[in-house]
C-alpha positions in Angstrom: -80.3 91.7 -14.8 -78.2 88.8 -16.2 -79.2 88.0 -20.4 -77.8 84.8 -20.6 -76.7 83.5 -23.6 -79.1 82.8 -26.5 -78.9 79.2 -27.5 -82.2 77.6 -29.4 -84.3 74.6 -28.1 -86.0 72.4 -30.2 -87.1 69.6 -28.1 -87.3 69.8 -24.1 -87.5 66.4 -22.4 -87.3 66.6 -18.5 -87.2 63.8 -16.1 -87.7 63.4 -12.9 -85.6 60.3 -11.1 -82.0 58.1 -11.5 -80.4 57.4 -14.7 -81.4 55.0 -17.2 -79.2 52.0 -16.9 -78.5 51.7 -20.4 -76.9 55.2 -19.3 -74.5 55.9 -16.8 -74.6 56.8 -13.4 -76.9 58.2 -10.6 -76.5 60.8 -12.8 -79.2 60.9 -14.8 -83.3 61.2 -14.1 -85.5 58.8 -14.7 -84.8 57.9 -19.0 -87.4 56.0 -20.1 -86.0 52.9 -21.8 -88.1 52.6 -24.8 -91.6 53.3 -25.8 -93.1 49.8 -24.4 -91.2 48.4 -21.9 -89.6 44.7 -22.0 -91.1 42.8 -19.9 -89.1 39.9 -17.6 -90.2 36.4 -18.0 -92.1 36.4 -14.7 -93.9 39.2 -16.1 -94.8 37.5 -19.1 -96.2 34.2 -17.3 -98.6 36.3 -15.3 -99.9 38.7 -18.6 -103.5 37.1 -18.9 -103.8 34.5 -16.0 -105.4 36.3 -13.1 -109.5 35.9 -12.8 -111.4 38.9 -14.1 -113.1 41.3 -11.9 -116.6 41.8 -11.7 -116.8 45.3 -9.9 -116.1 48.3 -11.8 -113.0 49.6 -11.4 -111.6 47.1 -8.9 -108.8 44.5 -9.5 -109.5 40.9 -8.1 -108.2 39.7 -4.8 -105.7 36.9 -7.6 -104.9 39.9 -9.7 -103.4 42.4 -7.2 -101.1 38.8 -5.4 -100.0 38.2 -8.6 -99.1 41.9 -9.2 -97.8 42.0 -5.6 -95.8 39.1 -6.0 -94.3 40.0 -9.4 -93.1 43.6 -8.2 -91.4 41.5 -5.3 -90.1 39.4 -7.9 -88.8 42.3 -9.7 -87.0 43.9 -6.6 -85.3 40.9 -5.6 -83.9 39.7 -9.1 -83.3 43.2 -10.4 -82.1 45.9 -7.3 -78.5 45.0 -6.1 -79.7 44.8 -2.3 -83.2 45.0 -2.0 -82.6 44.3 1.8 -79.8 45.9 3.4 -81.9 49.0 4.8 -85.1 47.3 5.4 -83.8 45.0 7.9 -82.7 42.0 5.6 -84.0 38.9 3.3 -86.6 37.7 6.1 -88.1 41.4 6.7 -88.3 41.9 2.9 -90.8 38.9 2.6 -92.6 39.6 6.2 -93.4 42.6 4.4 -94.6 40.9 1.3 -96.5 38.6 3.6 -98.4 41.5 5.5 -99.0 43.2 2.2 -101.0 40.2 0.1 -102.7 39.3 3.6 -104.0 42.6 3.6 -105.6 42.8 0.4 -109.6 42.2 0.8 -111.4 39.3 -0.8 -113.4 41.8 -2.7 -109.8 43.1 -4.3 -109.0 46.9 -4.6 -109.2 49.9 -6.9 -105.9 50.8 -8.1 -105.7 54.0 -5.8 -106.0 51.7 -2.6 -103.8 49.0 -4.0 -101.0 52.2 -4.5 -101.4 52.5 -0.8 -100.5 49.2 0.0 -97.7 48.9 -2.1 -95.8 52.7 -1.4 -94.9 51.3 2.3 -93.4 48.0 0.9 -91.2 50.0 -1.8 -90.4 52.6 0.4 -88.6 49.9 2.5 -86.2 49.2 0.2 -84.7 52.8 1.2 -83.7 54.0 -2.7 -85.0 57.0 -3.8 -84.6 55.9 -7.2 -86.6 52.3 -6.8 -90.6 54.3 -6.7 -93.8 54.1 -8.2 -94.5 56.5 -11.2 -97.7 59.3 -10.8 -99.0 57.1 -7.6 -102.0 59.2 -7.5 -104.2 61.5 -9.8 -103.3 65.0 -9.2 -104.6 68.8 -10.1 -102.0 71.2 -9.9 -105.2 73.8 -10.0 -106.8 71.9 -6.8 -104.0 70.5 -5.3 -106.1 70.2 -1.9 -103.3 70.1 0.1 -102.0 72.7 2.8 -102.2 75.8 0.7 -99.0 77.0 1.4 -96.1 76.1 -0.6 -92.9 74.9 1.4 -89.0 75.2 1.1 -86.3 73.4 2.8 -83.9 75.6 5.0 -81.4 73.9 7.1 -83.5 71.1 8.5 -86.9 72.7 8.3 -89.3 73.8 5.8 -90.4 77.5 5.6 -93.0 79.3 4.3 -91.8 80.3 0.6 -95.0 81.5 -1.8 -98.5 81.9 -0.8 -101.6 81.3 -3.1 -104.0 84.0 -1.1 -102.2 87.6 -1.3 -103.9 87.8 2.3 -101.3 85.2 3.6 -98.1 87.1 2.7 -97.4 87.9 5.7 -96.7 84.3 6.5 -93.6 84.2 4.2 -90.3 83.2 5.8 -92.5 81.5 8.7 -91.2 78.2 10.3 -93.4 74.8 9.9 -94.0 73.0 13.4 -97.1 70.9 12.7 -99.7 69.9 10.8 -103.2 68.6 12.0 -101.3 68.7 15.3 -98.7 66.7 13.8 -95.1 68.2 14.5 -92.7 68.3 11.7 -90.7 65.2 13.4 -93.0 62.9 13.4 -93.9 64.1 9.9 -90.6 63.7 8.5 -90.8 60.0 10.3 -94.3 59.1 8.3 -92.2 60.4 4.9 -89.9 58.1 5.2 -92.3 54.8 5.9 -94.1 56.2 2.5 -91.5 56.6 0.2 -88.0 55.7 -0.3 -85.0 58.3 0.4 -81.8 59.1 0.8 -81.0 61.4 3.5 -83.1 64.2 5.1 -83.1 67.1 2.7 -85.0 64.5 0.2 -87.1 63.4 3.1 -88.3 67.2 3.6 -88.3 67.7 -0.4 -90.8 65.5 -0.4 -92.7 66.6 2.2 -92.5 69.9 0.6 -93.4 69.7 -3.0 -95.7 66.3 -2.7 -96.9 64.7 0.3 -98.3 68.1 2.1 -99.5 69.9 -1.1 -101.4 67.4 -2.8 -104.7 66.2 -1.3 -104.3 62.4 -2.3 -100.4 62.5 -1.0 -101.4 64.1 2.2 -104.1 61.5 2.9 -100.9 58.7 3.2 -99.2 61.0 5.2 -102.0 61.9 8.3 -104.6 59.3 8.0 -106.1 61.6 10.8 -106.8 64.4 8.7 -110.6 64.0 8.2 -112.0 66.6 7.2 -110.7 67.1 3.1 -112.7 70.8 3.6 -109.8 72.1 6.2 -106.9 71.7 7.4 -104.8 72.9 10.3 -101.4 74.5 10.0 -99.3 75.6 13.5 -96.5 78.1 12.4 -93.7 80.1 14.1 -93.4 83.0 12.6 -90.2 85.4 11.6 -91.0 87.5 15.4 -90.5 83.9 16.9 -94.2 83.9 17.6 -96.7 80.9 17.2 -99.7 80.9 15.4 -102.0 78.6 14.8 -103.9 78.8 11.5 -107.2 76.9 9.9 -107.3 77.0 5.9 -110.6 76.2 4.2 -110.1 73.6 0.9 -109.5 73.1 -1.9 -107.9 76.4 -2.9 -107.5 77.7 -6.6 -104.0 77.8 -8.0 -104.2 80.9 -9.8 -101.4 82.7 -8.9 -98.0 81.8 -5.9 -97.3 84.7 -4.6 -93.5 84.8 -3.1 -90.5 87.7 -2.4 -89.9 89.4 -5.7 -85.8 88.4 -6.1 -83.7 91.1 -6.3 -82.1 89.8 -9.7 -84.0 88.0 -12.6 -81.8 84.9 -13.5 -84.2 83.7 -16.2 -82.6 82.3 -19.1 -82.8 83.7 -22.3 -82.6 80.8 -23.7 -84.3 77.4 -22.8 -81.3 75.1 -23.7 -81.3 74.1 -20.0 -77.4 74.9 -19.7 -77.1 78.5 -20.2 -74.0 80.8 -19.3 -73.3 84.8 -19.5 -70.7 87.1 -17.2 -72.0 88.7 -14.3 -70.1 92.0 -14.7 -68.8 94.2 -17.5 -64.9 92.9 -16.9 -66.2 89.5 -17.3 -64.5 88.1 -14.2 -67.4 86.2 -12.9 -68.8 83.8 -15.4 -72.6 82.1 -14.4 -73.5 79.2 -15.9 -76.8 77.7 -15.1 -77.5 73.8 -15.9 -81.4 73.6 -15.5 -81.4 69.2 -16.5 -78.8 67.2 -18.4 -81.4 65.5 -20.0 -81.7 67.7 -22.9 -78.2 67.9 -24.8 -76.8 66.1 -28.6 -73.9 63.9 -26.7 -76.9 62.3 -24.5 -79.0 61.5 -27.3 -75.7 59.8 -28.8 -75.7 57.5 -26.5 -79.4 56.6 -25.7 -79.3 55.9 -29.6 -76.4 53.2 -29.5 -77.8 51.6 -26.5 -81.2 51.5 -28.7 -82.8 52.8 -25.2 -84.2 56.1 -27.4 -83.2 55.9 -31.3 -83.0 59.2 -33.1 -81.0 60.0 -36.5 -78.0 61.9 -37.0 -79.8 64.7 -38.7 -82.1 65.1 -35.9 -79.2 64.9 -33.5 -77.4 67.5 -35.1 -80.1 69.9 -34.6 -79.8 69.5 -30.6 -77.9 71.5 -28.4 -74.4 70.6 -27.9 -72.5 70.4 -24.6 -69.4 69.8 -26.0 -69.7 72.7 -28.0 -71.6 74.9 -25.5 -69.0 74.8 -23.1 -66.1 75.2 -25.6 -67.5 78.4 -26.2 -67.4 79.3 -22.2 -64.2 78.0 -21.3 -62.5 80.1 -24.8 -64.4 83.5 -23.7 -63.5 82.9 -19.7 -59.6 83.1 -20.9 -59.6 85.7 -23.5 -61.4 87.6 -19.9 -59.2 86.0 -18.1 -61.9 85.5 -16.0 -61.7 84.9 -12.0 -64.5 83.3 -10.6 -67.2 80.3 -12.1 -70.5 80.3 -10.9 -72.3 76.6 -11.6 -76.3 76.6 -10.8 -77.2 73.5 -9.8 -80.1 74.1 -7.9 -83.6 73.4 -10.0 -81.3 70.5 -12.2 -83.1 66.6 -11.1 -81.0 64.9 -13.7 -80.7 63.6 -16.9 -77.0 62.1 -18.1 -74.0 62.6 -16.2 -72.0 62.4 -19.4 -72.8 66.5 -19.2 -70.2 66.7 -16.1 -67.5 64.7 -17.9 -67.9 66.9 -20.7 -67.5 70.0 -18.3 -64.7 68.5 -16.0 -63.0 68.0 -19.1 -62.6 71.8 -19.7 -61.7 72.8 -16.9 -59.2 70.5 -15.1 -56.4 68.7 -16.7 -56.3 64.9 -17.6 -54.6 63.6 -14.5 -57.3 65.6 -12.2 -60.1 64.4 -14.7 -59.1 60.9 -14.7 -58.6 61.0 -10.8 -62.5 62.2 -10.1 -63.6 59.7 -12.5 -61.7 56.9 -10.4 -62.6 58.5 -7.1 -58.9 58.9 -6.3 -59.7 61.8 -4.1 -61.0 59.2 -1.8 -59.1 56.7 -1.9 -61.7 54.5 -3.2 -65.6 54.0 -4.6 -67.0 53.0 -7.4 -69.9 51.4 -9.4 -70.8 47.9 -8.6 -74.0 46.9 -11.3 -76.2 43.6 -11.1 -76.7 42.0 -14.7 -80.0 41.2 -14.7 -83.1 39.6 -17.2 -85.1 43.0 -16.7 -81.3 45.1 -17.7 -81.0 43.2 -21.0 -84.4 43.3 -21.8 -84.5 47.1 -21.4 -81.3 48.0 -23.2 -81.8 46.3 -27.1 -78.4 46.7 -27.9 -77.0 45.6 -25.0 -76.0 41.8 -24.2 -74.5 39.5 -21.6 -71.8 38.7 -24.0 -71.0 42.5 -24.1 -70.5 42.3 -20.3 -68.0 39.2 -20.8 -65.6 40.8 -23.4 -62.0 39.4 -22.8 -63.6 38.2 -19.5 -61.8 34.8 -18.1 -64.6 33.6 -16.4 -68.0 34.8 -17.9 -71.0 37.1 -16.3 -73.9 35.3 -15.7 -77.5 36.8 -14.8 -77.6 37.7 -11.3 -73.9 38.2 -11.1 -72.6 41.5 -10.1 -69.7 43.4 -12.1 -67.2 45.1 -10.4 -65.2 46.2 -12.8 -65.6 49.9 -12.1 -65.2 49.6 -8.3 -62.2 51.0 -6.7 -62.7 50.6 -3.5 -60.0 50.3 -1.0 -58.0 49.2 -4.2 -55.2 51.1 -4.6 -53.6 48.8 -6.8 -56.7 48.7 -9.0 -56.1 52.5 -9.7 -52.1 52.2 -10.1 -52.6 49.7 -12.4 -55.2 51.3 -14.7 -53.2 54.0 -15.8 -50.1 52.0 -16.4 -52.1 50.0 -18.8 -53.2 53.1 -20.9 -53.6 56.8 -20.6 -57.8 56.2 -20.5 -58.6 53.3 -18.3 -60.6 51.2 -20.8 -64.0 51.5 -18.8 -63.7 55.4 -19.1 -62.6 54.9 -22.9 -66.2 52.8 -23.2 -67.9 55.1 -21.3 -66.8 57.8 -22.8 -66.8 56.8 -26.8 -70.5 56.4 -27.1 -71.0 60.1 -27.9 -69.1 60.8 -30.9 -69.7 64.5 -30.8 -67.5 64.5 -27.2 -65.0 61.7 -28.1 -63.6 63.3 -30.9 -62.8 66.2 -29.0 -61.4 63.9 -25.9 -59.1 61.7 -27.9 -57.8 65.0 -29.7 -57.0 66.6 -26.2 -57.2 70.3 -28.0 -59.0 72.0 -25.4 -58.1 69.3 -22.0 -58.2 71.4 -18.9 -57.9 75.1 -21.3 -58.7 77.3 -18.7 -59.8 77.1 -15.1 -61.1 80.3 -13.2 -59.3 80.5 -9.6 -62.3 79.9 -7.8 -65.7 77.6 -9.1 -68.4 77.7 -6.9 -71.5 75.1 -7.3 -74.7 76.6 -5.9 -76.9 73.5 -4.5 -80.4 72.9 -3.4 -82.3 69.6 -2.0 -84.1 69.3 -5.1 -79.8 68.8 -7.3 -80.8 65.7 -8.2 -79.4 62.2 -9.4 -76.8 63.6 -12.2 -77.6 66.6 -11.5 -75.9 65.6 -7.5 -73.4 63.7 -9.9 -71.8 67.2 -11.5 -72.1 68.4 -7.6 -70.2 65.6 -6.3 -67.5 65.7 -9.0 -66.7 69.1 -8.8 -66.7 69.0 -4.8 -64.0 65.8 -5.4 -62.1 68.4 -7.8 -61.9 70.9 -5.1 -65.1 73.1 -5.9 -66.8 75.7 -3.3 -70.5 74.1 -2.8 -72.9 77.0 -1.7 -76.8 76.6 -0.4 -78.6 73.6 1.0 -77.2 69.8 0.6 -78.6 68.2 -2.2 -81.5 65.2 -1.4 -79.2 62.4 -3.2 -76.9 60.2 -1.1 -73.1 60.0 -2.4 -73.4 56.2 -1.1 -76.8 55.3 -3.1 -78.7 52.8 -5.9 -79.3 54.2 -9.2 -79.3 53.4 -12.9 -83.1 53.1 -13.2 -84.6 49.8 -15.2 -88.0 50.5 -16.0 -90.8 47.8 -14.8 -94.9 47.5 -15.2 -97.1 44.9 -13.1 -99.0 42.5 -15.0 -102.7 43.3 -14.0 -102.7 46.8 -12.6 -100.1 47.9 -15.5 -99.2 50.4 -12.5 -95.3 51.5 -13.7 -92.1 52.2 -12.3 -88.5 52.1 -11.8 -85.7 49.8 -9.6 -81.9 50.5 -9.6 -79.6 48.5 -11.2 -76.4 49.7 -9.9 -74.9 50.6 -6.4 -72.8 54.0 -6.5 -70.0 53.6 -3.0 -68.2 56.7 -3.5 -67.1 57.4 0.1 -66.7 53.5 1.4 -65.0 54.6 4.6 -67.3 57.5 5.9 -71.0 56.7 6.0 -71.9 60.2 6.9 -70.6 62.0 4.0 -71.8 59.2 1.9 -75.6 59.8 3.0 -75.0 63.7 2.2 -72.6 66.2 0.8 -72.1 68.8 3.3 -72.1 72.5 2.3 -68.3 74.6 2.4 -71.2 77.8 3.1 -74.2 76.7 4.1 -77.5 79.3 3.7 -79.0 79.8 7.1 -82.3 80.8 8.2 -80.5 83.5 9.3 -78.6 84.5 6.3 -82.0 83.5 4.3 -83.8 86.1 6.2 -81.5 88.8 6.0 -82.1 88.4 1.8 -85.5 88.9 2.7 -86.5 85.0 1.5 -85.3 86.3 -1.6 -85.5 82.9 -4.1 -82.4 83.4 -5.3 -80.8 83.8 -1.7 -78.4 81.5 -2.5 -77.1 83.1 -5.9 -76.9 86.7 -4.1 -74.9 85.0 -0.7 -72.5 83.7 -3.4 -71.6 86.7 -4.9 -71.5 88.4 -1.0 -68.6 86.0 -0.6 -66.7 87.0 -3.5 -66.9 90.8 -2.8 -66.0 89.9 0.9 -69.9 90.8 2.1 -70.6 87.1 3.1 -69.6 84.8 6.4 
């Protein structure tokens, strides 16, 4: 058993989604921009207009187009390409056409208006653009397929059970559902929600859209009968069997392989580390979310996005100071091997990577991730828009146009993080200054880190001779971005490819609709970090992939991909 380093936890906040754009990067989940958000002028103008409703619990035909209209509003003055994977400007409002056509004269309850609107977002084909808690949930009834999913290469397998009866079924293969093979399942996903690539596709499928009642509804509008449902496996023999579960079932208890080492933290900081083995040549450090850590709460406070005192601050958990402490005790051991766990980490700040990178490699290989040297290209392209400024409080247009020529105006696009195909861009960067001035900005809005960056005491102070990133679909916006950076540094990624896009939206702006008050997030940036190879760019491929095969032989241990990591260091892996 690993005891991982004690560090205490005062406050855990985790998110689920893309950064906050008064953050950085696809990096982080979805932040919250402030307790009540800022609302755009369109959203102002429609606060109060729309007719009242007479039926209980329904919105009026007026209310739900003006809702409709404003999230179509939103999308197309706010996301930096609302069209280019839904089949362009004309198909975007075809869409919008279809949807306010199809609301009733009598209106809709919120639920049934959800149902319209999940199709029209999920065009937009950006994971991070979504509707918050689209339906009411119980985790304790989920009413769903009472099995609980994981993703192994492209399929889902049977990974916990709720009925100890059923534990045989463990390891088993999904095929279809209500007679519904997993293709076409995997098709309907994607109408329903925006994603980025497959393993997100089958994430979702996974954890939402087949084990929650309400979720599954969207997805087979031929399941009937909420009182059963029919499940066709293929079992670990390679036989078929066809099963019928009575619903809802009672989440008491998920019963799953017992793993043949306990990796639980002993502390809840969310970034824990300790040595695998008495000589202390395999170091494992596990980052739960990046959400959760002082430098992050630094900057959220100087944006104004999430204010917090210094005092309160200090009292966080520090990266900086966390993995000072790692790197130190790695070299005194003179330690061989890093293991990173990325797996369960959807986000939070990206700033937790830098902070890490920094560490480990030395300021030329740092500075040439951060400007996507290793690919020749990339970048960050963001769209300034009303609902961006509104969000951030301390942040302004006139902050955008700093020693700018010709000025930013709302709308307008700034490139001046985007590298791509620009050589000469890079070059001339770091004959201007050591830090490229939108690193230094970036970078300078945690004090906590800056003071150690601009001193350079510990820059690149020990790297082991091999770091290997372990990965699952559900690594997650910056939780992807600490993947992605240390697979541009030259890192060993182990497991499953991560459900995030390298090519993807992000930087979530929070919205809410007028009437409804339903909420939600759209991107505000466009991340192009492999211009030249769409394929990468939708997902990271793994250097050792974890086959059903190799998963099986592990006996669908959970931590499969942990013990196939450390096979591969003793010489016992493929």
């Amino acid at each position: 058993m690993i005891n991982l380093k004690r560090i205490t936890l005062f406050v855990l906040l985790i998110l689920m989604l893309g950064t906050s754009a008064c953050g950085e990067s696809i990096s982080s989940s979805i932040t919250d921009v402030g307790t009540e958000p800022s609302l755009t002028t369109s959203t102002m103008q429609t606060l109060g207009t729309a007719t009242p409703t007479t039926r209980p619990g329904y919105y009026s035909r007026e209310q739900l187009i003006e809702d409709a209209r404003q999230l179509a509003t939103i999308l197309e003055d706010t996301h930096p390409d609302p069209y280019i994977r839904g089949g362009g400007k004309i198909a975007f409002h075809r869409r919008l056409q279809q949807l306010v056509n199809a609301i009733p004269a009598e209106g809709m309850t919120k639920e049934e208006f959800v149902r319209l609107l999940r199709p029209f977002i999920a065009a937009v084909g950006d994971a991070h653009t979504v509707i918050w808690d689209a339906y009411r949930v119980n985790d304790s009834y989920p009413g769903g397929v009472p099995l609980r999913f994981d993703i192994v290469e492209e399929s889902l397998y049977v990974s916990g059970v709720p009925d100890e009866d059923d534990v045989d079924l463990i390891g088993a293969l999904l095929v279809s559902v209500e007679g519904v093979p997993l293709a076409e399942l995997r098709e309907r996903q994607e109408r329903l929600q925006g994603t980025e690539n497959q393993y997100q596709i089958l994430q979702l499928l996974a954890v939402q859209s087949l084990w929650y009642g309400p979720y599954m509804q969207d997805l087979l509008p031929e399941w009937r009968d909420p009182h059963e449902v029919r499940v066709e496996l293929r079992l670990p023999s390679g036989e078929i069997e066809e099963l019928s579960f009575a619903l809802p079932v009672v989440m008491t208890r998920l019963h799953e392989p017992e793993s043949q080492i306990h990796l639980t933290p002993s502390s809840t900081s969310g970034f824990p580390y300790d040595f695998v083995d008495d000589e202390r040549k395999t170091a494992y450090l596990r980052i739960l979310q990046m959400s959760h850590y002082r430098e992050a709460y630094e900057l959220w406070a100087l944006s104004g996005s999430q204010p917090t005192t210094e005092q309160a601050r200090a009292r966080i958990p520090s990266a900086t100071e966390i993995f000072r402490e790692l790197v130190v005790e790695m070299k005194e051991a003179q330690t061989e091997t890093l293991i990173i766990d990325l797996r369960e980490n959807q986000g939070g700040l990206s700033l937790m990577s830098d902070i890490l990178l920094y560490y480990l490699y030395d300021r030329e290989d740092f500075l040439a991730v951060k400007t996507y040297s290793p690919v020749a290209g990339g970048g960050e392209i963001r769209r300034i828009s009303e609902l961006l400024l509104n969000n951030c409080t301390n942040l302004s247009i006139e902050d955008y146009n700093e020693g700018r020529a010709v000025p930013l105006i709302v709308g307008d696009y700034n490139f001046d993080d985007d590298f791509t195909d620009d050589v000469d861009k890079v070059e001339q960067l770091f004959q201007q200054s050591d830090i490229p001035a939108f690193l230094e900005r970036w970078l300078n809005r945690s004090s906590t880190f800056y003071a150690e960056f601009e001193s350079g005491a510990y820059a690149g102070y020990y790297r082991p001779q091999s770091i290997l990133v372990l990965v699952s679909p559900e690594t997650f916006s910056s939780g992807f971005t600490m993947a992605r950076h240390f697979y541009l540094a030259g890192a060993t990624l182990v497991g499953t490819p991560s459900g995030q896009s390298s090519n993807c939206f992000g930087e979530t702006i929070r919205w809410i609709l007028g009437n409804t008050h339903l909420e939600g997030t759209v991107s505000g940036s466009y991340f192009n970090t492999f211009p030249n190879d769409p394929e990468l760019g939708r997902y990271l491929p793994m250097h050792y992939p974890l086959t059903y095969e190799i998963l099986a032989s592990y006996g669908f241990d959970p931590n499969a991909t942990y013990l196939y990591a450390l096979a591969m260091l003793s010489g016992g892996g493929e």
